[in-house]
SEVOKE-482800 format. One record per residue (C-alpha): x, y, z. Coordinates in steps of 0.05 Angstrom, whole numbers, padded with zeros to 5 digits, always signed. Layout:
% residues N
XYZ/...
***
This chain:
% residues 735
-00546-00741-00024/-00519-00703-00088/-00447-00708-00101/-00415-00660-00141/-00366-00688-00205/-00306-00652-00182/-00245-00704-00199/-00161-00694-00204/-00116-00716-00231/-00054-00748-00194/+00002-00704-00195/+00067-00720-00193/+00099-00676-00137/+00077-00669-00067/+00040-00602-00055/+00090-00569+00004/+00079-00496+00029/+00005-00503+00033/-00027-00437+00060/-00090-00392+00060/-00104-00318+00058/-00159-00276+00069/-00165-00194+00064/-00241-00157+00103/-00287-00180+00068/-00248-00236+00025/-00226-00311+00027/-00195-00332+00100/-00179-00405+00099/-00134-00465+00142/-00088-00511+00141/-00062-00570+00179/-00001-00576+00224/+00046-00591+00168/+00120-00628+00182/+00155-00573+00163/+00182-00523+00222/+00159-00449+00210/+00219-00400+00213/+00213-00346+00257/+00163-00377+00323/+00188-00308+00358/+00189-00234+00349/+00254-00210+00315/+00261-00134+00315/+00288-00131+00238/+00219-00162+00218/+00179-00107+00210/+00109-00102+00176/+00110-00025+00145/+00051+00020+00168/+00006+00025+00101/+00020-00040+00068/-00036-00101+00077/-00015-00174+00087/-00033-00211+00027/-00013-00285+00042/+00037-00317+00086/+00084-00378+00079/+00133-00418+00107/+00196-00362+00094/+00154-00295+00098/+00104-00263+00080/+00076-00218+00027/+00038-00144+00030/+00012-00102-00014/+00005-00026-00018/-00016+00044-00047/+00049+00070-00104/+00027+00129-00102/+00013+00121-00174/-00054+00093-00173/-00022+00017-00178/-00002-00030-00125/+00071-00045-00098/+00081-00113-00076/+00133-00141-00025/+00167-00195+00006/+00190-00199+00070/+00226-00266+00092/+00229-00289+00176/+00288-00303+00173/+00322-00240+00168/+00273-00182+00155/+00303-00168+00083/+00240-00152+00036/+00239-00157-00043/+00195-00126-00083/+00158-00169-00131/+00150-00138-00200/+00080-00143-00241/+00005-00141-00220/-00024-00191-00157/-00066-00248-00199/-00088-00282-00133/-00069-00301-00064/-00031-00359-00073/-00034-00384+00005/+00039-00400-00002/+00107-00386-00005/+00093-00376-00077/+00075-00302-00111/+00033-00304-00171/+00026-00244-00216/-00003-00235-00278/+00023-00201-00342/-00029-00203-00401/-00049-00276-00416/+00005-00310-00378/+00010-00311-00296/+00093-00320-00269/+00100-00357-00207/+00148-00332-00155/+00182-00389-00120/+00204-00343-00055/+00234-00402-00013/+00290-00406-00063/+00309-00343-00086/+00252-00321-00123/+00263-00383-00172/+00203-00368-00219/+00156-00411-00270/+00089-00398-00310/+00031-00416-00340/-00014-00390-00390/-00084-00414-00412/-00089-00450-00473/-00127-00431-00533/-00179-00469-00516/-00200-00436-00454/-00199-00359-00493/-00187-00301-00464/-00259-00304-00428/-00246-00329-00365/-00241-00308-00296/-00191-00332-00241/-00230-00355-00178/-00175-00370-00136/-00103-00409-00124/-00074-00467-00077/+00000-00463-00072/+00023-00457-00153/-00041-00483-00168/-00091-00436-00212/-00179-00436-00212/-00197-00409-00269/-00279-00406-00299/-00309-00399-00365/-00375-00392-00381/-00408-00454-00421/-00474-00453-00466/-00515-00468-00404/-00509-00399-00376/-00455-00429-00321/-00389-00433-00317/-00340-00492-00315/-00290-00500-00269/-00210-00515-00292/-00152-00522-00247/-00083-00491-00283/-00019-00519-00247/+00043-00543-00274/+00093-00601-00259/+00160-00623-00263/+00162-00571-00313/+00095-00594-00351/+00037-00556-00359/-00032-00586-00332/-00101-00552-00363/-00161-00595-00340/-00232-00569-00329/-00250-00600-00258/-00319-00594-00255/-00391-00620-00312/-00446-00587-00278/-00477-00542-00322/-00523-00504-00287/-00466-00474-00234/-00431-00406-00237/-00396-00360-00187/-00339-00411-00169/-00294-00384-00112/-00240-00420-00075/-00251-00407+00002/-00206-00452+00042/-00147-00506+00023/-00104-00548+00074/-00054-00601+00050/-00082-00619+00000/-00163-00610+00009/-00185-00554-00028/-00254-00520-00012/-00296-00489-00058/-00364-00457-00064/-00413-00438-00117/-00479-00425-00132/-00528-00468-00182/-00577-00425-00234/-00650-00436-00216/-00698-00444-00266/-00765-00402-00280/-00802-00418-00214/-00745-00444-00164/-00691-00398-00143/-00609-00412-00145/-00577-00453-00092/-00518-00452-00053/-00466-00498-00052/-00395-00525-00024/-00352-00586-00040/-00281-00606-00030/-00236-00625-00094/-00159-00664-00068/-00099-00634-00112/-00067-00703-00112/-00122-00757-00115/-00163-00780-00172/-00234-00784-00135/-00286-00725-00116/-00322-00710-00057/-00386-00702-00023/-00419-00639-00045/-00468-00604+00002/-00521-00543+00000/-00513-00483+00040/-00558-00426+00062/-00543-00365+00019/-00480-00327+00020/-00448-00268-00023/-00399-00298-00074/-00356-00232-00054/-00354-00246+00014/-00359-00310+00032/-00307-00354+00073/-00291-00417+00094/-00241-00456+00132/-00213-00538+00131/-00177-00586+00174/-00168-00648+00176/-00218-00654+00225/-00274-00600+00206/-00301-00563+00154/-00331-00489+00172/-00361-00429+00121/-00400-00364+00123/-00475-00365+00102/-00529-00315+00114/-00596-00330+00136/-00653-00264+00162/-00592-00223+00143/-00551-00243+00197/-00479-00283+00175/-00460-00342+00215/-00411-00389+00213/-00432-00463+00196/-00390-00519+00231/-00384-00595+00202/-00332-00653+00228/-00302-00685+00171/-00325-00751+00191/-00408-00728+00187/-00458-00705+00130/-00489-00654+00160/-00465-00581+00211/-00455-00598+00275/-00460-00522+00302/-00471-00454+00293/-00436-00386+00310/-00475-00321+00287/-00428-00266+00271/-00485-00214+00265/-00518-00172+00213/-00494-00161+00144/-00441-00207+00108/-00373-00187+00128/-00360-00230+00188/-00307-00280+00169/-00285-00354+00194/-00210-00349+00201/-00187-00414+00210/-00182-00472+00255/-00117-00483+00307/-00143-00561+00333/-00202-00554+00362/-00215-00481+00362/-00245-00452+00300/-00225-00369+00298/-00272-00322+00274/-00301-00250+00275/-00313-00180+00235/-00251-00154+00205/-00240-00080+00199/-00261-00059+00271/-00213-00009+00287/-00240+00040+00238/-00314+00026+00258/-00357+00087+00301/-00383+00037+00347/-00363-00026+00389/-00377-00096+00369/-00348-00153+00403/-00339-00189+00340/-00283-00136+00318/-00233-00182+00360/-00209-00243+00331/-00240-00294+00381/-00221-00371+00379/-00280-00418+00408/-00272-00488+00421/-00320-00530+00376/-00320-00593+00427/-00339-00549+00493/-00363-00481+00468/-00309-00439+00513/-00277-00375+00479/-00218-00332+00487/-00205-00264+00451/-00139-00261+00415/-00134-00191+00387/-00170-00128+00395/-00182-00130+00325/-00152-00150+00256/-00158-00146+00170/-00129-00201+00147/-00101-00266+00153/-00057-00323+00126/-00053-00404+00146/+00013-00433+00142/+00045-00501+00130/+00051-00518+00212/-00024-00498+00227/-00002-00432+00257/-00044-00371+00229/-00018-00308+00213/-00061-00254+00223/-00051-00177+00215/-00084-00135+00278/-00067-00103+00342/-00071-00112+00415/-00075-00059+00462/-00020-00085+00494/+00024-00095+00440/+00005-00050+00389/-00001-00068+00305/+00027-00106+00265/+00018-00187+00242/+00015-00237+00298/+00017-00314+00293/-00030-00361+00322/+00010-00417+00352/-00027-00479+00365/-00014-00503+00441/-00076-00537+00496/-00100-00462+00480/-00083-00419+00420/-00028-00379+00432/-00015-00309+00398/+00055-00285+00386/+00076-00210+00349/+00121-00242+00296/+00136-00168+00256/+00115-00096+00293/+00086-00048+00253/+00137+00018+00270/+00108+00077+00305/+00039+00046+00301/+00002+00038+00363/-00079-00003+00369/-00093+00057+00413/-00105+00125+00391/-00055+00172+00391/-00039+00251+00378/-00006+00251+00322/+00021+00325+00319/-00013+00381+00344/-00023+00457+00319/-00027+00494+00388/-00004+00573+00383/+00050+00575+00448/+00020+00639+00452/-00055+00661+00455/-00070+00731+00452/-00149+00746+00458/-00138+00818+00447/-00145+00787+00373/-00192+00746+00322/-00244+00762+00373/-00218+00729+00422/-00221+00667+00397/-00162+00620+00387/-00164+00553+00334/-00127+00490+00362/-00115+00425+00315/-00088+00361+00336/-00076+00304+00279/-00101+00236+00304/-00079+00171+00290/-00158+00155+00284/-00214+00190+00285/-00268+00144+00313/-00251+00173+00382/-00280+00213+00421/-00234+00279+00441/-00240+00308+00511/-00197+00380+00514/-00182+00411+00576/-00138+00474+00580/-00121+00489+00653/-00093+00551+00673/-00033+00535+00721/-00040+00578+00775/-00113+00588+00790/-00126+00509+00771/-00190+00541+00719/-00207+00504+00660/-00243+00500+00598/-00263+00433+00578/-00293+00420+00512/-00306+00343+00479/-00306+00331+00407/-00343+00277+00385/-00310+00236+00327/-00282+00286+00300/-00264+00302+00232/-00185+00312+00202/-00159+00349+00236/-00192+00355+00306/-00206+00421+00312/-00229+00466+00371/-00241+00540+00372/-00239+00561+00441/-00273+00623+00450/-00227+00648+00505/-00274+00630+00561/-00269+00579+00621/-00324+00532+00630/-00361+00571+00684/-00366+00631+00628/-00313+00667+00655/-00266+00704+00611/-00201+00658+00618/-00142+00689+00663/-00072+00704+00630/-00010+00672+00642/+00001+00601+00629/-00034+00542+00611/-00026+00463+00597/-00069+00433+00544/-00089+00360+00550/-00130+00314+00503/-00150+00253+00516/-00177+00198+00463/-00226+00143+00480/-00241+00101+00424/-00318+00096+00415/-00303+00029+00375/-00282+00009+00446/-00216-00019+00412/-00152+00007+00444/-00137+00040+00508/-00147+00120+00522/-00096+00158+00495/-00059+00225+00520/-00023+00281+00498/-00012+00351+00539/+00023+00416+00520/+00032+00482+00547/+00019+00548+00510/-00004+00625+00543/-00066+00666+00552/-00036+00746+00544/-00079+00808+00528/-00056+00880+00541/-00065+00902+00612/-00135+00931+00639/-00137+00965+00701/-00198+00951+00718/-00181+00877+00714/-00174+00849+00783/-00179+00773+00756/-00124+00772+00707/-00163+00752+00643/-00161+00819+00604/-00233+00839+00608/-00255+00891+00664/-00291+00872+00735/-00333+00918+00779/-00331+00916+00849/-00406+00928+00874/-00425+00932+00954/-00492+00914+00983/-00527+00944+01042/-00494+00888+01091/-00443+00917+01074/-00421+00848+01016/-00368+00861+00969/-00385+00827+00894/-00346+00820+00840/-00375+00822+00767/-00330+00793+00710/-00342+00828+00636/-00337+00780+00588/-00271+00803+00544/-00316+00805+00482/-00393+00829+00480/-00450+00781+00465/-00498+00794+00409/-00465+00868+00407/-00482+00878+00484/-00420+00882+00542/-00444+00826+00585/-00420+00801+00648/-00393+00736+00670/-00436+00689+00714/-00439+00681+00768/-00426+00734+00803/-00372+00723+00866/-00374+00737+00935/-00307+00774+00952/-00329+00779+01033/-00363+00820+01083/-00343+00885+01126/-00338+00936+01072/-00386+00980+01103/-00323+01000+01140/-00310+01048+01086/-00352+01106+01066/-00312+01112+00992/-00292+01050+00951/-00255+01064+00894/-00220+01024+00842/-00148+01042+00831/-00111+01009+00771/-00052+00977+00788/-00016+01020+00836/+00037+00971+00864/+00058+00940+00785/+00041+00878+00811/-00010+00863+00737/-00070+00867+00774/-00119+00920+00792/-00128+00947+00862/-00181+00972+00904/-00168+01037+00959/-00220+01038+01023/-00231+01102+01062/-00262+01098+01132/-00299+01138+01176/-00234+01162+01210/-00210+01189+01142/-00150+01133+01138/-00151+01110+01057/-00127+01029+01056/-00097+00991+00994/-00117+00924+00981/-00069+00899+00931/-00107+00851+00869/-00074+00775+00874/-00097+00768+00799/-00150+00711+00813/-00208+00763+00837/-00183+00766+00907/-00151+00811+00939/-00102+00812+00989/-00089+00838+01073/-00103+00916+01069/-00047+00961+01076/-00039+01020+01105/-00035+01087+01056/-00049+01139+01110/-00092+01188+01155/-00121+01247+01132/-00158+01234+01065/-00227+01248+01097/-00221+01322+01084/-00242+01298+01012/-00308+01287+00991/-00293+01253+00921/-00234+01210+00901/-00217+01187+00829/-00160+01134+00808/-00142+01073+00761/-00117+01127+00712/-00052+01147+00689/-00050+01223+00691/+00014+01253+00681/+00034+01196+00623/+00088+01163+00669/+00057+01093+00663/+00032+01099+00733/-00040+01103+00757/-00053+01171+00796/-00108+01194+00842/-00147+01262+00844/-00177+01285+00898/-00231+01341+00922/-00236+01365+00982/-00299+01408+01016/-00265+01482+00993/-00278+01456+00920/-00202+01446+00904/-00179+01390+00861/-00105+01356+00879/-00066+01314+00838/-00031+01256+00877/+00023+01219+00825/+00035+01143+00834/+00101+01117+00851/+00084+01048+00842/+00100+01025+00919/+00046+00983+00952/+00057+01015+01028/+00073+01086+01000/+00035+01092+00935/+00016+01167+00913/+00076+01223+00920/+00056+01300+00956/-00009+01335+00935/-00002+01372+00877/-00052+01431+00874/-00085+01436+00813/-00137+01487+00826/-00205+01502+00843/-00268+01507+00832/-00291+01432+00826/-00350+01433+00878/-00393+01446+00827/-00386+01369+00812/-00423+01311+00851/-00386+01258+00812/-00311+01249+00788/-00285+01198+00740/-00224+01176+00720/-00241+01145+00650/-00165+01137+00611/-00149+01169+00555/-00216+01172+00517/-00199+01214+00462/-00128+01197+00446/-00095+01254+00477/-00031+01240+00517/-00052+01217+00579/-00119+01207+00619/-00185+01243+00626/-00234+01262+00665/-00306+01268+00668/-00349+01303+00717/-00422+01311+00736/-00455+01384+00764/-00516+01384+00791/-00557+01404+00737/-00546+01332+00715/-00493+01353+00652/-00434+01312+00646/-00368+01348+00623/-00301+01326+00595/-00234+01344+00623/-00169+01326+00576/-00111+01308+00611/-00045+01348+00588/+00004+01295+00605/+00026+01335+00666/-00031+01321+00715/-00071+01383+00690/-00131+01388+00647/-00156+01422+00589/-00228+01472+00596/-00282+01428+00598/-00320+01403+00544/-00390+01386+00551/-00417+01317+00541/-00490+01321+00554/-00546+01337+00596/-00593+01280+00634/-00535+01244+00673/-00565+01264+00738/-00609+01190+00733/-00542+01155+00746/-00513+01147+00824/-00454+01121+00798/-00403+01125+00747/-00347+01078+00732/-00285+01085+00678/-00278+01014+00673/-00238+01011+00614/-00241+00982+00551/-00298+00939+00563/-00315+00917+00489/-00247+00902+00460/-00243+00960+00410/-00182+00990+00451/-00225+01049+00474/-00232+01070+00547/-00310+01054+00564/-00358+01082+00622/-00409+01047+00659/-00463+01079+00690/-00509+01056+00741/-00570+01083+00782/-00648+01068+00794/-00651+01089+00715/-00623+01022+00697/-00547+01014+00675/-00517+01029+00617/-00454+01017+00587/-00418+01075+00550/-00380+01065+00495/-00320+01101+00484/-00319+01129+00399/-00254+01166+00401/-00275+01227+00389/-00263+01288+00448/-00332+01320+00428/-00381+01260+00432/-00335+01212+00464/-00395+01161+00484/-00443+01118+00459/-00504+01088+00498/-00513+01020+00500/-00560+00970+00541/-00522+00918+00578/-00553+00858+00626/-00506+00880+00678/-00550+00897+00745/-00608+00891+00713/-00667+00903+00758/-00613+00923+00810/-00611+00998+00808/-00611+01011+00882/-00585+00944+00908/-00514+00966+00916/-00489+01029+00955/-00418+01030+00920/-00403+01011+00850/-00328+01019+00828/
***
C-alpha cells in the first residue's frame, strides 16, 4: 500500500465550528455530531433565506449566501439563527470556509470573519516565500490550502492557519509528481483531500485521496481512485466512513469506505456525466444526488436529495431537489432546496433512527412548484381587430413546464385549449379567435385557466385562471354569437343545418366552420325560410317560417346556434310570393321586412323590435317588382344611409336598389347579367371582416361568395369558397 507524506503540525487550539459546503457542481462535505448544540433546530419566521442569493457555507450561528450586485460583483451576507438579522460581509469570497468563519480576500492577504462573536476578524497573508503564484484549493474552519507549482511540473501542498495570534505557513505535502489539490470533505478534525499524480511518457495520471488531521503530527493512508474531474469532484467523512465521486464508462458514482478498512465497501451510481454529488453522511445514511434539478427539461430521480443507509441499502427521498449544501458542528446538514410541500428555501438534516428534514429559513414568495407569475391577458378581446387574433402572456416562475391553456366561454361551456411546451419568457399564446372544434369563438365572457406541470417532474401542477371578453360588432346573420355569419340550409327531409363562417377567411377564401350542425327536423313545414336579423334586440339573429296556410312564425336566436319555441307573427303572409329581411331599411336600427305579393307590389313592413308583434302596418311602396324571381336584403352595400336591395329578373341580370333611409329605394342600378345559374341568394353580411355587407350565392353552378367593394356601381366581387361544395342541389332553402 502507498501512503501519502501528508503530516501536521500540533496546534495549539482546538478546531471548534467545523463545517462543509458544497455549491452544483462543487465541494459537499461532513461532519461529526459535534458537542456543541446548533441554534435554531426549528423554523423561525424572521429567518428568511432571500429569493436570488445561494447558500455558501453554514455554521453553528448562521449561515452565509452569496448573490448577483447588480454590478457584475458578488454581495455577500450573513444571516445568524438566532434572530434572522443578516450582515453584509465586505470584500471578495476567497473560499468556503465550512464554518462559522467568512474568509475573503483582498490582494495578497485573506481577513477572517469570526461571525460567532461579532464579526471579530483576523488574517493571514502568504509569505514571500510562497510568491504570488499560488492557487487556494480550499479551507477547514480558519484554516487555508494553498498550491504552488514545484520544478517537477506538480504542485505542493501548504496549509495557511494562524494561532493564538501566530501565523503558521507549512507545505503539507513532498510528492512531486502531484498537482490539482482540492479539499473535498473535513469533519472535526479529518480533512479530505484529492489530487491527481502526472504520468510519465507511456502511463497515464492517477487519481488519488488521503486524509491529513489539523491537530496531529502523523499522516494517513493514501489510496487511488478511478478518475474524477478536479472541478467537480466531492467527497464526504465521518468518523465512521469515508465516501467520494469518481467516474468510470462516463457514469459518476459514489465510492463508499468504513474508516476501519483499506478498500470501498460499496457503490452508488449517480448516472452519466460528473455532476452528481455525495452530500454528506447523518450516521449511517450517506446523502447524495444531482444538484440543480429544478431547472432541468426532464425528470431524473437523482434531482432529490436521497439518504440511503450504507449497512442495509434502504432509501428515503428528502427533498424534491436542491443546489447546495453545508455540514455543521452537530452532524446536521444544511441544505438549500425545496419540497413540494413546503416550498424553497434551506432545510436541515437532523440526525434521528432516520434522517429527519426540517425548513430552518423560507425563501419568501418562492414556491418548488411552478407558478404564474403575472399575466398579460386583454379583459377585453375584440376580433373585429389584428385579424382576429388576440396575444396572451403569462410570466412563469419556471419555464421547464409544460403550459396547458384553456379559455372557456361561460355560458355555452366552449373552449379553446392550446399546450405550450416549455415555453420560452414569457409564455406566449396567440389565439386565433377560434374554439377547438374550428368554430369561430362566441362573444361574451370567458375564464382563462393555465395549468403548469413540470416536465422535470419536480413540484406539483400549478394554477392560475382569469376572466377577460370575446366582443365584435353585431352581424345579423350571426345566430351563434361569435361575430362571423351562419347560413341556415334545409335538406329534402325537410333537416335544418347550420353552417358557421369562420370570422376571418383562410388563405383569402370565406370558409366555413366544421362541422356542420344539425338544428332539427320538420322544416318542410314551411314553404319560405328566411333569415331575419335580430328582430326582438335580443343580440342574436332570427329566423321567420311561412307555412302552407300562409301563417309567417318567429323563432327567436338563443345566441348558441339554437333557436328557440316558434312564435306566432300572424296569418295572411301567403299572398306573397317573396319575402326579404335581416336588414335595416328605414335607418332606425331595426331590421325590416319587404314583401311581394302576386300583383307585383312591393310593401315595406318596419321592425318594432317586439318578439310576438315584430313588423308595424304595410307600408306600400309601389309596384312593379314581378319582374323579379329573387329579393335580397344585402345591408348597406355602398355606404348610403340605410340598407339595399338586390333583385334578380328573369333574364338572369341582377340589379341594385339603394335604400333612402325611409324604406324607399333609389332606380335601379344594374349589377350584371348571368345570375340566373344561382337558386339562391343570401345577404349574409360581412362575411370577410372588411366591414362590408357580402352575398352568397348558391345553385347547381357551384357557390360563390360575393364580396362586397363599396362601390354602388360594381358593388361585388366573385370569389370561390369551400362552402357546399359539390352540394348545389342538396338543399331546397338556403338563408
Amino acid at each position: 500500500m502507498n501512503h501519502a507524506h501528508i503530516r501536521g503540525r500540533r496546534l495549539a487550539v482546538a478546531v471548534t465550528a467545523v463545517l462543509a459546503v458544497s455549491a452544483v457542481g462543487g465541494t459537499l462535505v461532513t461532519a461529526p455530531v459535534a458537542e456543541a448544540a446548533v441554534v435554531a433546530a426549528t423554523q423561525d419566521a424572521s429567518v428568511t433565506l432571500p429569493a436570488g442569493e445561494k447558500l455558501v457555507s453554514a455554521g453553528n450561528t448562521g449561515f452565509l449566501t452569496s448573490k448577483d450586485d447588480g454590478a457584475g460583483g458578488t454581495a455577500l451576507t450573513w444571516t445568524r439563527f438566532e434572530d434572522g438579522s443578516r450582515t453584509a460581509i465586505p470584500g471578495t469570497l476567497a473560499v468556503p470556509s465550512r464554518s462559522d468563519t467568512v474568509i475573503v480576500r483582498e490582494g495578497n492577504r485573506f481577513s477572517l470573519y469570526d461571525m460567532s462573536v461579532s464579526m471579530f476578524t483576523t488574517y493571514v497573508e502568504p509569505t514571500a516565500a510562497l510568491g504570488t503564484d499560488y492557487k487556494v484549493v480550499g479551507a477547514a474552519a480558519s484554516t487555508l490550502y494553498l498550491t504552488v507549482p514545484n520544478t517537477n511540473g506538480g504542485e505542493d501542498l501548504y496549509r495557511l492557519t494562524r494561532v493564538n495570534g501566530v501565523q503558521q505557513q507549512e507545505r503539507i505535502s513532498y510528492l512531486p509528481y502531484a498537482r490539482d489539490y482540492k479539499i473535498v470533505a473535513h469533519s472535526g478534525t479529518d480533512v479530505s483531500i484529492v489530487f491527481k499524480k502526472i504520468g510519465g511518457l507511456t502511463s497515464p495520471a492517477t487519481h488519488w485521496r488521503a486524509l491529513t488531521n489539523l491537530l496531529g503530527n502523523y499522516h494517513r493512508p493514501e489510496n487511488a481512485t478511478q478518475p474524477f474531474d478536479p472541478a467537480t469532484v466531492t467527497g464526504a467523512v465521518s468518523p465512521s466512513y469515508l465516501a467520494w465521486t469518481e467516474t468510470v464508462d462516463g457514469v459518476t458514482r459514489v465510492g463508499l469506505q468504513k474508516r476501519s478498512e483499506y478498500e470501498p465497501f460499496k457503490y452508488i451510481s449517480l448516472g452519466a456525466g460528473t455532476s452528481g454529488t455525495v452530500v454528506g453522511f447523518n450516521g449511517d445514511w450517506v446523502l447524495y444526488g444531482v444538484p440543480g434539478g429544478l431547472n432541468a427539461s426532464s425528470p431524473n430521480p437523482l434531482y432529490a436529495l436521497t439518504a440511503q443507509n450504507v449497512l442495509t441499502g434502504e432509501t428515503m427521498t428528502l427533498l424534491d431537489h436542491f443546489t447546495s449544501t453545508s455540514t455543521a458542528t452537530d452532524g446536521s446538514i444544511y441544505v438549500q432546496g425545496g419540497k413540494s410541500t413546503d416550498g424553497e428555501g434551506l432545510f436541515k438534516i437532523g440526525e434521528g433512527g432516520y434522517p429527519l428534514t426540517t425548513l430552518v429559513a423560507k425563501t419568501p414568495g418562492v414556491s418548488t412548484n411552478p407558478a404564474v407569475v403575472r399575466s398579460t391577458v386583454p379583459a377585453v378581446a375584440d376580433l373585429d381587430r389584428n385579424g382576429g387574433q388576440v396575444a396572451m402572456e403569462w410570466q412563469l416562475s419556471r419555464y421547464n413546464v409544460n403550459a396547458d391553456v384553456t379559455l372557456r366561454h361561460n355560458v355555452t361551456g366552449k373552449t379553446y385549449t392550446k399546450r405550450l411546451t416549455r415555453p420560452t419568457a414569457p409564455a406566449r399564446l396567440t389565439w386565433d379567435g377560434l374554439t377547438t372544434d374550428g368554430a369561430s369563438a362566441p362573444n361574451g365572457d370567458y375564464t382563462w385557466s393555465v395549468t403548469l406541470t413540470p416536465t422535470n417532474g419536480i413540484g406539483y401542477p400549478g394554477y392560475a385562471s382569469g376572466a377577460f371578453k370575446v366582443t365584435r360588432k353585431a352581424n345579423p346573420h350571426d345566430y351563434s354569437d361569435n361575430g362571423s355569419p351562419d347560413l341556415l340550409a334545409r335538406d329534402a327531409a325537410g333537416v335544418l343545418w347550420r353552417n358557421d363562417l369562420l370570422d376571418w377567411p383562410v388563405a383569402g377564401q370565406v370558409t366555413p366552420a366544421k362541422p356542420r350542425v344539425r338544428i332539427g327536423t320538420g322544416w318542410n313545414t314551411y314553404n319560405l325560410i328566411e333569415s331575419a336579423g335580430d328582430i326582438a334586440g335580443s343580440g342574436a339573429g332570427d329566423v321567420l317560417g311561412r307555412d302552407t296556410a300562409g301563417v309567417l312564425w318567429n323563432y327567436l336566436g338563443k345566441g348558441d346556434g339554437t333557436f328557440g319555441t316558434r312564435i306566432k307573427v300572424g296569418p295572411g303572409w301567403g299572398i306573397y310570393n317573396k319575402l326579404a329581411g335581416g336588414s335595416d331599411l328605414n335607418g332606425d336600427g331595426r331590421a325590416d321586412l319587404v314583401a311581394t305579393d302576386a300583383a307585383g307590389i312591393l310593401w315595406f313592413y318596419k321592425g318594432t323590435g317586439s318578439a310576438t308583434a315584430p313588423y308595424a302596418g304595410r307600408v306600400k311602396i309601389g309596384p312593379g317588382w314581378g319582374v323579379y324571381n329573387q329579393l335580397t336584403a344585402v345591408g348597406n352595400i355602398a355606404g348610403g344611409v340605410a340598407g339595399d336591395l338586390v333583385a334578380r329578373d328573369a333574364a338572369g341580370v341582377l340589379w341594385l336598389y339603394l335604400g333612402k333611409g325611409d324604406g324607399t329605394f333609389a332606380a335601379r342600378t344594374k349589377i350584371g347579367t348571368g345570375w340566373g345559374a344561382y337558386s339562391q341568394l343570401v345577404g349574409v353580411g360581412d362575411a370577410n371582416n372588411d366591414g362590408r355587407p357580402d352575398l352568397v350565392a348558391y345553385g347547381s353552378a357551384g357557390t360563390h361568395v360575393y364580396l362586397g367593394t363599396g362601390s354602388w356601381s360594381a358593388p361585388f366581387t366573385k370569389t370561390t369558397t369551400s362552402l357546399y361544395a359539390g352540394e348545389g342541389t342538396k338543399f331546397t332553402s338556403v338563408s
